[in-house]
Backbone as CSV, one residue per row, in Angstrom:
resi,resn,N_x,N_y,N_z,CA_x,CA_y,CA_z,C_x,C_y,C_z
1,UNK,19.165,-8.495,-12.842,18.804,-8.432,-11.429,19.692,-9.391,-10.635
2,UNK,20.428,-8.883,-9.517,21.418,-9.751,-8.758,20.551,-9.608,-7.118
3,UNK,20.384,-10.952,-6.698,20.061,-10.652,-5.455,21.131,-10.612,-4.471
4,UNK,20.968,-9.609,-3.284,22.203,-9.406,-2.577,21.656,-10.310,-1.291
5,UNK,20.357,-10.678,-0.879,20.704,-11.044,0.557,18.710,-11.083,0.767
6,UNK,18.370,-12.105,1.518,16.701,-11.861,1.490,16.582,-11.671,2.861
7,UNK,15.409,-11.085,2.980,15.049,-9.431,4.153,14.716,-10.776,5.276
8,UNK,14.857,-10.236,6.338,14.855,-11.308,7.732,13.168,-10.303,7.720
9,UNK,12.603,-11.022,8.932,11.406,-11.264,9.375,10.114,-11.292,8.086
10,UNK,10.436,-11.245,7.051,9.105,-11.228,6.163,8.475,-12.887,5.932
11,UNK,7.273,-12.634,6.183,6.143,-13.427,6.224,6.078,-14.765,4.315
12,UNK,6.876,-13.627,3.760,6.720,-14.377,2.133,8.712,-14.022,1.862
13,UNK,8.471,-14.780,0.657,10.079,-14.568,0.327,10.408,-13.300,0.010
14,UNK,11.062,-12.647,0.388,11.212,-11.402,0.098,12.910,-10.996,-0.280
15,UNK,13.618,-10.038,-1.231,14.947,-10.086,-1.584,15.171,-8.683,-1.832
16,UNK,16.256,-8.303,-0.701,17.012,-6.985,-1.348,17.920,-7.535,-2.813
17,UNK,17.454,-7.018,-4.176,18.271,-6.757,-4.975,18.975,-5.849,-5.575
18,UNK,19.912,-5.761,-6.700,20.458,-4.516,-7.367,19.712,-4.730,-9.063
19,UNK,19.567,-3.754,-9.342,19.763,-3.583,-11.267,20.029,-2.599,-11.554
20,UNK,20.859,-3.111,-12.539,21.274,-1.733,-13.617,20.556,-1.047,-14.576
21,UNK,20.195,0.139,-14.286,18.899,0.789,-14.978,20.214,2.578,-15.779
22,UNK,20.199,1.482,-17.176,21.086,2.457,-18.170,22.621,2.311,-17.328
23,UNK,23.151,3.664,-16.852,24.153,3.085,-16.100,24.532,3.582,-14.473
24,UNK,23.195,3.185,-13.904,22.666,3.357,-12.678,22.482,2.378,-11.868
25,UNK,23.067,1.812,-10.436,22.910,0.803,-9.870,21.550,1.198,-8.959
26,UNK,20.848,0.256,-8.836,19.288,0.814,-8.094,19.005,-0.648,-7.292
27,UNK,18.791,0.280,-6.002,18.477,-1.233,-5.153,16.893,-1.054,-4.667
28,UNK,16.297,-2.435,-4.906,15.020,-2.293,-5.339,14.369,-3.854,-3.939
29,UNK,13.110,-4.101,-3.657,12.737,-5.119,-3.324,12.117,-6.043,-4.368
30,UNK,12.478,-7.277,-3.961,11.786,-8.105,-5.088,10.569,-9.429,-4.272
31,UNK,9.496,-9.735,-4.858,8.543,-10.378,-3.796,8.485,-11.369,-4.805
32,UNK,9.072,-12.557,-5.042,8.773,-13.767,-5.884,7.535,-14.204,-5.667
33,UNK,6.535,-14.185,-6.778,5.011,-15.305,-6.156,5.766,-16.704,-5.942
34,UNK,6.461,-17.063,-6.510,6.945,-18.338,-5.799,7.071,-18.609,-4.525
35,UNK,7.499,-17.479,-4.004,7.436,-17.511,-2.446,6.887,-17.175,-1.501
36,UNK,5.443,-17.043,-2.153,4.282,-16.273,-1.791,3.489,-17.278,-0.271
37,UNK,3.416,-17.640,0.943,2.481,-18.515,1.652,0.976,-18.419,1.135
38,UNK,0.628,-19.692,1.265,-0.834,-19.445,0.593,-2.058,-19.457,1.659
39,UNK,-2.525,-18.553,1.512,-3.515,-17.497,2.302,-5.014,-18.222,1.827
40,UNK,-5.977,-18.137,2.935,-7.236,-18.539,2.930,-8.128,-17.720,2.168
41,UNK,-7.353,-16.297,2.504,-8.581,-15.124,2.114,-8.165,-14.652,0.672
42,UNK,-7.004,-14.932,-0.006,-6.567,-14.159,-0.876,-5.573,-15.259,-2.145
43,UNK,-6.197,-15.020,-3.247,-5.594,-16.160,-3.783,-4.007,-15.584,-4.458
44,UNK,-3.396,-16.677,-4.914,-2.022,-16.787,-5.166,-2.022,-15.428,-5.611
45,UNK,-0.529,-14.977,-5.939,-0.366,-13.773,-7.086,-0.668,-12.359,-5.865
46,UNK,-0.103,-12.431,-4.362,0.013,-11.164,-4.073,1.147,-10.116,-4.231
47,UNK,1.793,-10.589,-5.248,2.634,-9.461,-6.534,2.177,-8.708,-6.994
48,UNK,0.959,-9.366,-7.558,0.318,-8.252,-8.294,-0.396,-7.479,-7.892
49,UNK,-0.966,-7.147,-6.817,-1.262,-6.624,-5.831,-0.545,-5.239,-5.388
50,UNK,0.512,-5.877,-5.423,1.620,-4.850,-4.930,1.686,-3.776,-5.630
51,UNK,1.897,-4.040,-7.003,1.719,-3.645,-8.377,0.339,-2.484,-8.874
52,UNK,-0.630,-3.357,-8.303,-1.814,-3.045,-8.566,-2.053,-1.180,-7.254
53,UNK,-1.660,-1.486,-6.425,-1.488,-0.610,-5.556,-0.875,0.571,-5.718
54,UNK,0.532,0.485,-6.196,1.064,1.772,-6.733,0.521,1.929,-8.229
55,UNK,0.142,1.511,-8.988,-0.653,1.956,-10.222,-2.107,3.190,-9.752
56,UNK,-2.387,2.214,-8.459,-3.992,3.180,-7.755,-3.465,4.580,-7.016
57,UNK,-2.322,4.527,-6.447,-1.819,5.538,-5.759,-1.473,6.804,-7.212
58,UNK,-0.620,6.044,-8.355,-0.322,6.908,-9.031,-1.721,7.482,-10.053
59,UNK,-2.449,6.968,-9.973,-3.150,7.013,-10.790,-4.444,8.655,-10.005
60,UNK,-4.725,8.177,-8.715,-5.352,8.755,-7.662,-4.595,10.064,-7.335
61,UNK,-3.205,10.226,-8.015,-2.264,11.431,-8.069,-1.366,11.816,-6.286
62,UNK,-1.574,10.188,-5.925,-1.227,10.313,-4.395,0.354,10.171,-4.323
63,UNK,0.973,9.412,-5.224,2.419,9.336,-5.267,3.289,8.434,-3.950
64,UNK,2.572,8.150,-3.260,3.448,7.314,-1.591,3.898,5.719,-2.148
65,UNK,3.398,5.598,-2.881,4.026,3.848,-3.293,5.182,4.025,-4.170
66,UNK,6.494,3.752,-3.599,7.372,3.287,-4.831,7.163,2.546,-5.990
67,UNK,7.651,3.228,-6.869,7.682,3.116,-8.264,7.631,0.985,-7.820
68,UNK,6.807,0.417,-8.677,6.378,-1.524,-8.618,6.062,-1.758,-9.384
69,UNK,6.932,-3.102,-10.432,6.662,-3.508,-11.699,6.501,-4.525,-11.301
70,UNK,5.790,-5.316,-12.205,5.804,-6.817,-12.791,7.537,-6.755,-13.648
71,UNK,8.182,-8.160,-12.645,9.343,-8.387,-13.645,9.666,-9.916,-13.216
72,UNK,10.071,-10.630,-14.531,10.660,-11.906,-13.916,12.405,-11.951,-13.361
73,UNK,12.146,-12.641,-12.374,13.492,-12.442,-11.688,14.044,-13.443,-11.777
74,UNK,15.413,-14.076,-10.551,15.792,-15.666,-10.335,14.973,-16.560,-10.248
75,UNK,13.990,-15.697,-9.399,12.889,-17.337,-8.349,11.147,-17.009,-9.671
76,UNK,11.530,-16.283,-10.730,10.621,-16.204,-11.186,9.884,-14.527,-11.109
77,UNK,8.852,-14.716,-11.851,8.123,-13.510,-11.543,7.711,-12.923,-10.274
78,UNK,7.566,-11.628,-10.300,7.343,-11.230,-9.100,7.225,-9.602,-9.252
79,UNK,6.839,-9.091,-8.077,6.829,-8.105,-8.210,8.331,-6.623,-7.254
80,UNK,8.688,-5.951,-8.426,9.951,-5.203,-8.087,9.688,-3.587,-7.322
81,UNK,9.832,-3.180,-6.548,9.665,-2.000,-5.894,10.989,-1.007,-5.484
82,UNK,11.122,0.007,-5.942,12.248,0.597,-5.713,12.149,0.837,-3.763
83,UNK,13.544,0.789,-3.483,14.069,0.503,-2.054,14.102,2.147,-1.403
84,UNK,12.874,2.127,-0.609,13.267,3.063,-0.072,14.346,3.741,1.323
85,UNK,15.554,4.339,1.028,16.087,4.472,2.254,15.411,5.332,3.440
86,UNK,15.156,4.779,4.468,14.654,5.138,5.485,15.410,4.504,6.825
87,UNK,15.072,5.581,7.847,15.222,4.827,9.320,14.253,3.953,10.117
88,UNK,14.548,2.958,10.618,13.327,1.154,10.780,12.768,2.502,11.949
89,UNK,13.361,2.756,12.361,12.993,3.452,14.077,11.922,4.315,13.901
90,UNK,11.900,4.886,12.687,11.050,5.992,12.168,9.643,5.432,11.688
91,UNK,8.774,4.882,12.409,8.021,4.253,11.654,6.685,5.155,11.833
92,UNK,5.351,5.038,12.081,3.883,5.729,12.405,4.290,6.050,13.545
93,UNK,3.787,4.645,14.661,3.910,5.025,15.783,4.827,5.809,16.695
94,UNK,5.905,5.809,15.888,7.170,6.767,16.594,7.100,8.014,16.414
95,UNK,6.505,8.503,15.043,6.420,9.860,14.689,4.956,10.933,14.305
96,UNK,4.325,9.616,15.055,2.866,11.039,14.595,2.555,12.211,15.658
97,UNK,3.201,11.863,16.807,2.929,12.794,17.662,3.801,14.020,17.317
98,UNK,5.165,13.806,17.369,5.944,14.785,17.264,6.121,15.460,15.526
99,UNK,5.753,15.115,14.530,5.575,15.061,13.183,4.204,15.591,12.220
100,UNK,3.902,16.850,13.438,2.274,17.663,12.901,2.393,17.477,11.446
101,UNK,3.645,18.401,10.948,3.528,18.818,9.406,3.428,17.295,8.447
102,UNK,3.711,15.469,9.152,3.662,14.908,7.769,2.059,14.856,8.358
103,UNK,0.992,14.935,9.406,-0.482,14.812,9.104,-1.238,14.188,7.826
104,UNK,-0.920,15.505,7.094,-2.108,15.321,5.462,-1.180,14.389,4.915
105,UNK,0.085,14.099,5.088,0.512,12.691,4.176,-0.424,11.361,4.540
106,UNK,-0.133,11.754,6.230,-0.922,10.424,6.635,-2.497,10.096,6.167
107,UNK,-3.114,11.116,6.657,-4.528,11.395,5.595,-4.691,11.082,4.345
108,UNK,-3.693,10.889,3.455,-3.488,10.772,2.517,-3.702,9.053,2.165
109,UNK,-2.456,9.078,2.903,-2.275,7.392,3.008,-3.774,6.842,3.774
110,UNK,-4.470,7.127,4.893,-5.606,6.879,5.564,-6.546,6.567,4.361
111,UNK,-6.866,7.155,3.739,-7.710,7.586,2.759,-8.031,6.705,1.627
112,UNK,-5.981,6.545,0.954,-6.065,5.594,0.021,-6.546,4.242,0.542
113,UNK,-6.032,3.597,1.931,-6.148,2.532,2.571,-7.875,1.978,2.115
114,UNK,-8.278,2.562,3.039,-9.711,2.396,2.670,-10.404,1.934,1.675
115,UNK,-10.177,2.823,0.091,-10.317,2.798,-1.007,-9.698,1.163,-1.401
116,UNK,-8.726,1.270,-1.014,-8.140,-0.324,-1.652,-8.097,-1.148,-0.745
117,UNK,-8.899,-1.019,0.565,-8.914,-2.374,1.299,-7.748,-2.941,2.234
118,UNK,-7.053,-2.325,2.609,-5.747,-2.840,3.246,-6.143,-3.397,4.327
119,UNK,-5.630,-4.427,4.534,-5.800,-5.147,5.443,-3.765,-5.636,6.307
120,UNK,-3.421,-4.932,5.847,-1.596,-4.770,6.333,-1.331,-3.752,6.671
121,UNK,-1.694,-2.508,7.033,-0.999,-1.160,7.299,-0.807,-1.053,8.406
122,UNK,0.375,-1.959,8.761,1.054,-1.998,10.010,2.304,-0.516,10.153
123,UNK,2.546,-0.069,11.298,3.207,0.991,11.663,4.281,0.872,10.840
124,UNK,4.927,-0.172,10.656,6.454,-0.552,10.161,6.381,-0.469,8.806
125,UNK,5.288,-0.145,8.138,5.049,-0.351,6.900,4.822,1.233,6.663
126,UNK,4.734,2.281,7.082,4.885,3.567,7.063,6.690,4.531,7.216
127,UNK,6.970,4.625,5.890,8.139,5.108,5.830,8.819,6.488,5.967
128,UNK,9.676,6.701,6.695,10.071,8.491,6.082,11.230,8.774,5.287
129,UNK,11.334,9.347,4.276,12.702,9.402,4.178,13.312,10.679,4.385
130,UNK,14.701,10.691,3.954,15.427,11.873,4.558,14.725,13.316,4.400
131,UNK,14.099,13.600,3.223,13.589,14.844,2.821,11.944,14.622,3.529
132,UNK,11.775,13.925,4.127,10.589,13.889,5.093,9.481,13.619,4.192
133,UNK,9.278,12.854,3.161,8.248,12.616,2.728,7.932,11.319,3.119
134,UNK,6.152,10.497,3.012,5.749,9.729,3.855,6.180,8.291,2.589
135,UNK,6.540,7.396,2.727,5.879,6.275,1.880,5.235,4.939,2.402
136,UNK,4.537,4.584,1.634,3.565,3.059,1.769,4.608,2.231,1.513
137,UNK,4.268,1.344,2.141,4.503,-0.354,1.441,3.977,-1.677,1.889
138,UNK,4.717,-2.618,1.355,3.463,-4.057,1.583,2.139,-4.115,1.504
139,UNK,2.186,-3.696,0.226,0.450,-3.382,-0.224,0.156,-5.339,-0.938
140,UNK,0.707,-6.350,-0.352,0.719,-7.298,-0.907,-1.148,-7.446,-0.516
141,UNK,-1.860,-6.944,0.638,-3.015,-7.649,0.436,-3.414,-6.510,1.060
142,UNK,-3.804,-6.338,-0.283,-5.624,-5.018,-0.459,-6.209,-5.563,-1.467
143,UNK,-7.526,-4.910,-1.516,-8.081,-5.025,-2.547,-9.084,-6.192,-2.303
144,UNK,-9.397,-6.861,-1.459,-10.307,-8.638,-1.099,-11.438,-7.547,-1.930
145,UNK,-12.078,-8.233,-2.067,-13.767,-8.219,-2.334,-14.087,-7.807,-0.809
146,UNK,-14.432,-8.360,0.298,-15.105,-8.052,1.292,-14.221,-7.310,2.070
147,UNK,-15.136,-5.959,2.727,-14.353,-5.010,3.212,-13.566,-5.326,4.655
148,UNK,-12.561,-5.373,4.942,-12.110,-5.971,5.951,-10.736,-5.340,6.682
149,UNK,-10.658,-3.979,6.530,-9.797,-2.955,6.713,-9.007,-3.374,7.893
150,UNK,-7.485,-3.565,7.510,-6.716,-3.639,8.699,-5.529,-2.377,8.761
151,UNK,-5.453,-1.185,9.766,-4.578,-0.459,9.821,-4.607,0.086,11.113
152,UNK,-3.262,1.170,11.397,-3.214,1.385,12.510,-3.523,3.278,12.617
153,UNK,-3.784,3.387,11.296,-4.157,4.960,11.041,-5.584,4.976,11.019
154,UNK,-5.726,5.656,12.767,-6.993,5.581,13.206,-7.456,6.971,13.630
155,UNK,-6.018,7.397,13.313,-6.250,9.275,14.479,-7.568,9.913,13.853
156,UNK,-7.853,9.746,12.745,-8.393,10.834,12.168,-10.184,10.432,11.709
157,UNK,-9.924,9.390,12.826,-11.519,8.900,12.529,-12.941,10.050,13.126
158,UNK,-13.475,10.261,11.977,-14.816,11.307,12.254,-14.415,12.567,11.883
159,UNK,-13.269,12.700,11.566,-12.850,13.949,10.949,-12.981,14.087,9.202
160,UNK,-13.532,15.699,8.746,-14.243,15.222,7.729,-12.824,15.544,6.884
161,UNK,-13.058,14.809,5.378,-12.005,14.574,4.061,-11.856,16.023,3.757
162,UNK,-10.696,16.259,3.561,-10.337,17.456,2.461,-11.384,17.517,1.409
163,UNK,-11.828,18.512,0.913,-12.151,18.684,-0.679,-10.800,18.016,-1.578
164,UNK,-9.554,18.436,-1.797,-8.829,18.037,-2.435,-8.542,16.661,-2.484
165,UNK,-8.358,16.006,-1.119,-8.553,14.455,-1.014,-9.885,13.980,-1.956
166,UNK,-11.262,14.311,-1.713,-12.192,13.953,-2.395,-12.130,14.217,-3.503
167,UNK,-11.591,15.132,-4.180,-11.157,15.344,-5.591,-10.440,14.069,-6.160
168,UNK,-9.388,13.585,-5.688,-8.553,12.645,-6.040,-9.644,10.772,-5.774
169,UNK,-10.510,11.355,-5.187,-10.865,9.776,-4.944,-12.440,9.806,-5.836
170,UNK,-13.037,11.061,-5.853,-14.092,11.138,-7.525,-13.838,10.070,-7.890
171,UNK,-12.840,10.161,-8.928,-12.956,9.542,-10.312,-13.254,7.797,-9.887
172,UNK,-12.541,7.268,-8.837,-12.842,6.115,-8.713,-14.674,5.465,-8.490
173,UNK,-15.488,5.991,-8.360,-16.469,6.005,-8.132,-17.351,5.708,-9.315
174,UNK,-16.745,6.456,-10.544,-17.123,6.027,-12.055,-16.642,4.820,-12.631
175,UNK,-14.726,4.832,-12.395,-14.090,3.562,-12.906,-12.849,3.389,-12.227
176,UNK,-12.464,2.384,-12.705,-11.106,2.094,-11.733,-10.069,1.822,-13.449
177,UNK,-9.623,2.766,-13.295,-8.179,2.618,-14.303,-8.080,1.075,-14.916
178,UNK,-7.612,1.058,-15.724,-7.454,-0.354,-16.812,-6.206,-1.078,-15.898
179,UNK,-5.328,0.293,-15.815,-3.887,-0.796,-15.544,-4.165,-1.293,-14.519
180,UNK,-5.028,-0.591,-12.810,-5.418,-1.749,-11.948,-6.426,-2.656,-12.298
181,UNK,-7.241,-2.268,-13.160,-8.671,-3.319,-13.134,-7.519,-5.058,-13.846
182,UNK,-6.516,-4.998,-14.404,-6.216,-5.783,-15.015,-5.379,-6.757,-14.119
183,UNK,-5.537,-6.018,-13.131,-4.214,-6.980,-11.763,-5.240,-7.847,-10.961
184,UNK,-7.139,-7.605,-11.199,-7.743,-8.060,-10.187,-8.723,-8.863,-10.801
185,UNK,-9.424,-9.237,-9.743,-10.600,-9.592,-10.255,-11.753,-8.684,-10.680
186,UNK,-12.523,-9.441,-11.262,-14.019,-8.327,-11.635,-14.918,-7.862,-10.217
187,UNK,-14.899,-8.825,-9.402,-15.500,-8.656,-7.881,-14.795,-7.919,-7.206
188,UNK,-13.205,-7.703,-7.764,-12.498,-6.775,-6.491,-12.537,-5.519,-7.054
189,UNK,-12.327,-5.662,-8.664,-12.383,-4.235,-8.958,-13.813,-3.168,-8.814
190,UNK,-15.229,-4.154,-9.168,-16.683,-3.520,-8.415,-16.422,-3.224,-6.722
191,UNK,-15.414,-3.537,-6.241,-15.489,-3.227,-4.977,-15.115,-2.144,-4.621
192,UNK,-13.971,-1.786,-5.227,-12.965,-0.545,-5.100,-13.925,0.537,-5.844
193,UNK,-14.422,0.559,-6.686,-15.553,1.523,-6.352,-16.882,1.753,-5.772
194,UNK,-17.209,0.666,-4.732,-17.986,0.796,-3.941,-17.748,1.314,-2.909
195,UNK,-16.448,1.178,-2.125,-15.760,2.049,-1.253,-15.698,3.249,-1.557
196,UNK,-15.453,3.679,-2.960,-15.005,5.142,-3.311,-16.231,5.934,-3.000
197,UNK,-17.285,5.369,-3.644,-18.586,5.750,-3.316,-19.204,6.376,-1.985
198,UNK,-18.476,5.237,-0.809,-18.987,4.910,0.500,-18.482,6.094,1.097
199,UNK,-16.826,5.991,0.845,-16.403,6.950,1.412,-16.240,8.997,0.983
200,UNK,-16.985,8.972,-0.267,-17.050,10.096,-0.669,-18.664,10.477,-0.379
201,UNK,-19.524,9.667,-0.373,-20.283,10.370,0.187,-20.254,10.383,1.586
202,UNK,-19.877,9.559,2.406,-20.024,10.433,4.190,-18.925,11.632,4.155
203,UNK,-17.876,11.543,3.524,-16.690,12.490,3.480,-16.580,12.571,4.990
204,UNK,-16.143,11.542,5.201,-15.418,11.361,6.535,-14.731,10.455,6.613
205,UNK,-13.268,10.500,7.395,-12.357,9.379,7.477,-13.542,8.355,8.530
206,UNK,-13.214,7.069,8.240,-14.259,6.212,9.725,-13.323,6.035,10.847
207,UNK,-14.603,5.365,11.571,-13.738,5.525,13.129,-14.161,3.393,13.009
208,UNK,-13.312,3.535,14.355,-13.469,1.968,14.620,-13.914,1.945,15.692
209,UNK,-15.073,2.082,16.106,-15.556,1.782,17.916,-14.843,0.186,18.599
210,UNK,-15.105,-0.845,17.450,-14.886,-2.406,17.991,-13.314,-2.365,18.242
211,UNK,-12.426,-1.341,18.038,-10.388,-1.740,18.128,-10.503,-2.650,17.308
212,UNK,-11.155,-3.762,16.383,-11.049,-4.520,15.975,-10.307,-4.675,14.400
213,UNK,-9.871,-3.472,13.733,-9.811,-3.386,12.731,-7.936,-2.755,12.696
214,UNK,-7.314,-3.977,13.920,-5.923,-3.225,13.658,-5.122,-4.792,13.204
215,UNK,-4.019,-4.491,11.974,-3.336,-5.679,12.094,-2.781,-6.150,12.931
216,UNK,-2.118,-7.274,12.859,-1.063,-8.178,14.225,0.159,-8.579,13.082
217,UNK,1.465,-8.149,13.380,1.463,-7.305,14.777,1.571,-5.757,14.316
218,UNK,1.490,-5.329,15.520,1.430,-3.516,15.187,2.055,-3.428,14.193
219,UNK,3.513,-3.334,14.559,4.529,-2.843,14.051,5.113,-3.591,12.656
């Protein structure tokens, strides 16, 4: 792993790197816990998190989180995410109006949010890439124990869930997969299926009457 250059405005240390995967150059993000700020609500280790997130996406058969390992790097362990190319300009707020057909991605993403607690799903954190598919990122803090939902995917509040969406979020309601239960705590992982619960039986996305439930800053 060679780091080329670390990302301007991020909140924690953050590093565009390269690795050679067989004989493939792949440019990936890397989030050192070393360089993690330490947070009131959320203890050290929001790597694994990150981690823990695309394991729930893949697992939930949702696919929007780039491929995120646990790997030790320069500054130490951390967590690695393949780099998605996208345009910054292209973010939620720029494209939901004019962008009917990505909708059920967003629903998608709406959906998972919930389930894992996000409290980051800022606009800028909603990706497109060239072939127009949607992706997540900065899933560094989901998952708290107490429900405390921060996002800006609000369109679809009171509108009821797909069957197929509820299909994919079932199973969490029984158990939560080994490979995430092992990134969390025992209190966060009873949580994530208390949500699943919550939200499969109203089978409705929620609404926010209070505005109170958007991150800072938007974007």
């Amino acid at each position: 792993m060679t780091i080329e250059m670390r990302m301007p405005y991020s909140s924690n240390s953050t590093f565009l790197v390269s690795i050679i995967d067989k004989e493939d150059l792949v440019k990936a993000i890397y989030k050192p816990m070393r360089g993690e700020k330490p947070l009131w609500d959320f203890e050290p280790g929001l790597h694994r998190r990150e981690v823990a997130a695309y394991r729930l996406a893949e697992a939930m058969g949702l696919h929007f989180v780039p491929p995120t390992i646990l790997r030790d790097g320069p500054h130490g362990e951390g967590s690695v995410q393949l780099l998605i190319e996208a345009n910054p300009d292209e973010h939620y707020f720029a494209i939901f109006e004019e962008r009917q057909e990505l909708h059920d991605q967003f629903r998608a993403m709406c959906a998972f949010d919930i389930v894992a607690n996000n409290t980051d799903r800022k606009s800028g954190h909603v990706l497109i890439d060239k072939d127009s598919r949607v992706w997540g990122i900065d899933h560094g803090l989901c998952f708290a124990q107490d429900f405390k939902i921060r996002t800006v995917i609000w369109e679809f509040g009171g509108e009821a869930i797909s069957e197929s969406l509820l299909e994919k979020i079932e199973p969490l309601t029984q158990t939560v997969p080994l490979e995430v239960a092992t990134l969390l705590n025992e209190q966060e992982v009873i949580a994530i299926t208390e949500r699943a619960k919550w939200l499969l039986d109203g089978a409705r996305f929620p609404v926010d009457p209070s505005g109170r439930h958007y991150p800072w800053p938007l974007v």
